[in-house]
C-alpha positions as CSV (number, residue, x, y, z in Angstrom):
1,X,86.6,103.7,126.0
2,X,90.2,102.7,124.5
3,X,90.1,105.6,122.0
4,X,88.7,107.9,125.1
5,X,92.0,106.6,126.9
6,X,94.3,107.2,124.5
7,X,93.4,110.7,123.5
8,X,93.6,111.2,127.4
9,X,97.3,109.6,127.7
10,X,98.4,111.5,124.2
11,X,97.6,114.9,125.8
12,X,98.9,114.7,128.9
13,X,102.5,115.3,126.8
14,X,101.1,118.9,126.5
15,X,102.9,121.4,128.9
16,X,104.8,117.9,130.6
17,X,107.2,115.7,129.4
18,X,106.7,112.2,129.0
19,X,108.7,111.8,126.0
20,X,111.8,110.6,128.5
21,X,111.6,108.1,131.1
22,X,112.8,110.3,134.0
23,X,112.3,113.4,134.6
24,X,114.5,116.4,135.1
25,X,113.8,120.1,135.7
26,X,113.4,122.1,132.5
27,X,115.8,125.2,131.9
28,X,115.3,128.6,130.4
29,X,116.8,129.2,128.0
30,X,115.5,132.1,125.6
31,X,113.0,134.2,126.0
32,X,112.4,136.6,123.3
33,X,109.8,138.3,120.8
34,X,107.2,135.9,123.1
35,X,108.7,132.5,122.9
36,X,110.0,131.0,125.7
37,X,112.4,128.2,125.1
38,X,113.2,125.4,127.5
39,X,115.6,122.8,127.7
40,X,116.6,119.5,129.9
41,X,118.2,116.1,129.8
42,X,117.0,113.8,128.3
43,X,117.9,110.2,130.0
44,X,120.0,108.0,128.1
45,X,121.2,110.4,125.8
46,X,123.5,113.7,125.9
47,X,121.2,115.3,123.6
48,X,119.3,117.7,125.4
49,X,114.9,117.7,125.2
50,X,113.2,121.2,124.5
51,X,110.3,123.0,124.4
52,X,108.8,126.2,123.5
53,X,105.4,128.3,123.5
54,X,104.5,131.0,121.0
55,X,101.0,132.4,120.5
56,X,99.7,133.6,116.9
57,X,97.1,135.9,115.8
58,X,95.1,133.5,113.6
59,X,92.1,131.1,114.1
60,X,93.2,127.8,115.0
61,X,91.5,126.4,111.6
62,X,93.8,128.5,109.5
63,X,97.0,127.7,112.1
64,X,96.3,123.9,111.0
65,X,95.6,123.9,108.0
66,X,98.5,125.6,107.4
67,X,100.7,123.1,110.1
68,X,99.3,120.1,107.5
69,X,100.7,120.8,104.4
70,X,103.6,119.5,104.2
71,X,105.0,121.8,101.2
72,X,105.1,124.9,103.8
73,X,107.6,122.6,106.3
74,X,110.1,124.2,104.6
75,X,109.0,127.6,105.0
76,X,109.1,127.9,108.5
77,X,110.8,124.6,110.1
78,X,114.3,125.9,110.8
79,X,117.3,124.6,108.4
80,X,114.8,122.8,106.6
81,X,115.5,122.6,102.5
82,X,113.0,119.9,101.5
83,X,109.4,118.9,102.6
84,X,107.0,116.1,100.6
85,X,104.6,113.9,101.6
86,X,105.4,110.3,101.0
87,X,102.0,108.6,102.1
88,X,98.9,109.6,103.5
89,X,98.1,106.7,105.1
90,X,94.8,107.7,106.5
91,X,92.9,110.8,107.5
92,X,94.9,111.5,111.2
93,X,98.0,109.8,109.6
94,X,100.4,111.1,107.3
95,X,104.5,109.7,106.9
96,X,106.5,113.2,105.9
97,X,110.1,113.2,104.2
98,X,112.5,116.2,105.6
99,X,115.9,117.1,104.5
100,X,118.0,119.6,107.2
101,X,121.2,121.6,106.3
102,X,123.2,121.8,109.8
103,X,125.9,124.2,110.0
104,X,129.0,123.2,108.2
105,X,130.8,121.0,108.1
106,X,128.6,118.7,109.5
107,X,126.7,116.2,106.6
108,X,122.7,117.2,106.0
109,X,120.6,115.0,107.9
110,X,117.2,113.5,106.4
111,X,113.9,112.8,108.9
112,X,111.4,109.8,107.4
113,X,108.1,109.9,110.6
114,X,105.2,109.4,110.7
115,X,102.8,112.1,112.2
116,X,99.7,111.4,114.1
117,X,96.9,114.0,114.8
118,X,94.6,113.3,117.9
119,X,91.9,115.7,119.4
120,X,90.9,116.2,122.7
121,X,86.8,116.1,123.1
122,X,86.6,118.3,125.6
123,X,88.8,121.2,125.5
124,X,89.4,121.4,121.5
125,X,92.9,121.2,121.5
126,X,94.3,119.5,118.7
127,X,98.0,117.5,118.7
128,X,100.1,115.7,116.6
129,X,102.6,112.9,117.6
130,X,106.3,112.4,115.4
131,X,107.6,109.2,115.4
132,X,111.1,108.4,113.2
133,X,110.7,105.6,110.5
134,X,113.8,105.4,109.4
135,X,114.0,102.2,107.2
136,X,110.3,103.7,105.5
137,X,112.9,104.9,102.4
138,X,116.2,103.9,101.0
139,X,119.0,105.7,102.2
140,X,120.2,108.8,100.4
141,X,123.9,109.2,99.1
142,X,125.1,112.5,101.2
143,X,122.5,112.3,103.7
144,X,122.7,111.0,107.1
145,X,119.1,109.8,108.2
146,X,117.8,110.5,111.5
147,X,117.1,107.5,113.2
148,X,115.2,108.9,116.4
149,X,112.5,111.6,117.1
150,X,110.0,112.0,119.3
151,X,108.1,114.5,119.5
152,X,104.5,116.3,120.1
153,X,102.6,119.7,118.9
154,X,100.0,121.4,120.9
155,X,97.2,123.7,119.4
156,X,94.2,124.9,121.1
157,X,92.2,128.4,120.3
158,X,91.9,130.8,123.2
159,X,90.0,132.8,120.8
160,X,87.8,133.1,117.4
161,X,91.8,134.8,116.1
162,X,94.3,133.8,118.6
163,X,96.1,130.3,118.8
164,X,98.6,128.8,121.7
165,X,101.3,126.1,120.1
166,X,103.6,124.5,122.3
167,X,106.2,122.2,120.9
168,X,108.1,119.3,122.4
169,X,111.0,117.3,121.2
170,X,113.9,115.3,121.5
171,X,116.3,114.2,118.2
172,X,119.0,111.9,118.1
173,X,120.6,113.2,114.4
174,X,122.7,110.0,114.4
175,X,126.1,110.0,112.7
176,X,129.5,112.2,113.7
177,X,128.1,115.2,115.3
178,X,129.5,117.3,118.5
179,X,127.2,117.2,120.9
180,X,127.5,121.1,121.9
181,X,126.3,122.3,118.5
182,X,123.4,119.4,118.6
183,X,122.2,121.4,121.8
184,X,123.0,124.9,120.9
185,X,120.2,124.0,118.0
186,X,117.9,122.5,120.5
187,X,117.6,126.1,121.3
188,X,117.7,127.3,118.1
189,X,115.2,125.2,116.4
190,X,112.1,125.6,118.3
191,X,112.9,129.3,118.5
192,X,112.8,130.3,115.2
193,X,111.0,127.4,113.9
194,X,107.5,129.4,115.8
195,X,109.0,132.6,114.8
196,X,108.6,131.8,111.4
197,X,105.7,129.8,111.8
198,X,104.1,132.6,113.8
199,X,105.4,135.5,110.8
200,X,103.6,133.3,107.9
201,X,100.9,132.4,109.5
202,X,99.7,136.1,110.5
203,X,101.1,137.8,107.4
204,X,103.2,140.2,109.0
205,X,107.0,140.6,110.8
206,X,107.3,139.1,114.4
């Protein structure tokens, strides 16, 4: 019955936010090649929350599979320069290392988390949770580590070859950055993070 209740509480973050303790209305803010982008404030900070929707033309076994390996990261995950796998501390639990090139001159920031996978027993849909561990690794000379992320991916099939992701998430990236460009990106970032997903993952230009 606890597991039962958790998976129930974990996917409730699909299509709401619970990531933030108040609510406020979410914003659109791009809406292109299919993938809406949303934004709102997050309370406490003056980072803005966003989240975004895309839909690819592949069976959701190959979308995760795919989503898993943490080599690809890089591939599609936007600014991203570096994905490994530091431990795979179980089957549903895997702590990922990121390294992000922001626009100059800001300093590259580095992402320790750990990411969970649950899966709904009813309706299929699979998600993962992120969670920043940022004392998991020593610091990195040039790097500034990211010290807080939360954040949640959706998956479930509509079809034998068709997949819906939604993607949810709020960063603090920590040291000396201006808050404008921190929320141009949290427009940025989802967008062409699923753009590129969705390209790979279907083998063909979106």
């Amino acid at each position: 019955m606890k597991i039962f209740i958790t998976v129930l509480f974990l996917f409730s973050f699909c299509f709401t936010s619970l990531l933030s303790a108040e609510q406020s209305p979410w914003l659109l803010r791009k809406n292109q090649d299919g993938i809406p982008v949303y934004t709102r404030k997050f309370a406490g900070s003056p980072i803005l929350e966003y989240k975004a929707n895309v839909i690819v033309d592949a069976p959701i076994s190959k979308v995760i599979a795919f989503f898993e390996d943490e080599k690809q990261i890089r591939r599609w995950y936007f600014q991203c320069v570096r994905s490994e796998l530091v431990e795979n501390e179980s089957p549903k639990q895997k702590i990922i290392y990121l390294i992000l090139h922001l626009p100059w001159p800001v300093a590259p920031r580095d992402f320790v988390f750990r990411r969970t996978r649950s899966e709904d027993p009813v309706n299929g849909t699979i998600s993962y949770s992120l969670t920043a561990l940022p004392d998991r690794l020593p610091l990195v000379k040039g790097m500034v580590r990211v010290n807080s992320i939360k954040s949640i991916w959706c998956f479930k099939a509509l079809s034998q070859t068709q997949t819906e992701i939604d993607f949810q998430q709020h960063t603090d990236p920590a040291g000396s950055v201006p808050v404008s460009l921190i929320n141009q990106l949290a427009v940025q970032t989802p967008f062409y993070s699923l753009k590129n997903f969705r390209r790979l993952i279907s083998g063909k230009d979106a």
